[in-house]
Phi, psi and omega in degrees: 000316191298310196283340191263014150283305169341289190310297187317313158300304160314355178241302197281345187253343201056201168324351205219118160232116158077021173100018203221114177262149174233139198240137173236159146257199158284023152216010200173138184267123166276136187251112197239116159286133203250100206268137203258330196262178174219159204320309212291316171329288206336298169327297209287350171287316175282340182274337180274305182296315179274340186078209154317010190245343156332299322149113161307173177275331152311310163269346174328307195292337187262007165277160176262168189289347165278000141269004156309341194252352165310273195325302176303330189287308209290335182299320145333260180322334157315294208292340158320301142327296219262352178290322193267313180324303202291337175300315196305317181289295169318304170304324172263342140350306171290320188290328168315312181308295204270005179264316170303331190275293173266073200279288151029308195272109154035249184298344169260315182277347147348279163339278183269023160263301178330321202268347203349298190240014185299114147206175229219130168254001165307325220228116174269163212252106189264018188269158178297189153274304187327309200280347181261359172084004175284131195249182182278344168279327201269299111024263196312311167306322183276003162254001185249354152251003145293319190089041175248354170244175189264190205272353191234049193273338165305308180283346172289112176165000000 
């Protein structure tokens, strides 16, 4: 039963699952993430979401210093934005946990009136985009309704 789900999968996705192709050889599976941007997206998407760590140390050292300080302010505010989304996410996830577990309780609902719109720039939010099911297409939108990517950044290239 187990190999003939394999098969089954393997037939309906072929080489490529979930944005991702797979190679396989005789020793191992190789994995390629199947990237939706083109180099210019890809930049200015790495400048915001990484900052400087976007940037070899060559080029870092060839920028100038406003724009090393362009970068870090935008990188900032970025991580700021994507920080209180993922609280945003993160929270209704728990209160959906805990209103499923205790639909009944009060105190759960109390609760997650209370917790609702709560978020914080004291308290960082360490789940991943992977671990919140958030893609790179999802990520660009929500910085293109920050205004820190432009409204036609889907169209750049």
């Amino acid at each position: 039963m187990k190999h003939s789900s394999i098969l089954e999968s393997r037939q309906l996705y072929g080489s490529s699952y979930k944005n991702k192709s797979y190679q396989q050889n005789s020793t191992s599976i190789q994995i390629y993430e199947v990237d939706e941007f083109n180099l210019i997206q890809n930049n200015m998407y790495k400048k915001l979401v990484h900052g400087l760590r976007a940037f070899s140390e060559k080029q870092i050292e060839q920028l100038s210093p406003q724009s090393k300080t362009d970068i870090i302010k935008k990188h900032q505010q970025t991580q700021a934005i994507l920080n209180r989304w993922k609280q945003t996410i993160v929270s209704e996830l728990a209160d959906n946990f805990f209103l499923n577990l205790f639909p009944h309780s009060s105190f759960v609902k109390k609760m997650v009136e209370y917790t609702k719109n709560y978020n914080t720039n004291t308290l960082t939010c360490r789940a991943s985009f992977q671990d919140l099911g958030l893609t790179k297409v999802e990520v660009a939108s929500k910085l293109i309704e920050a205004e820190l990517l432009p409204s036609n950044f889907f169209s750049i290239g």
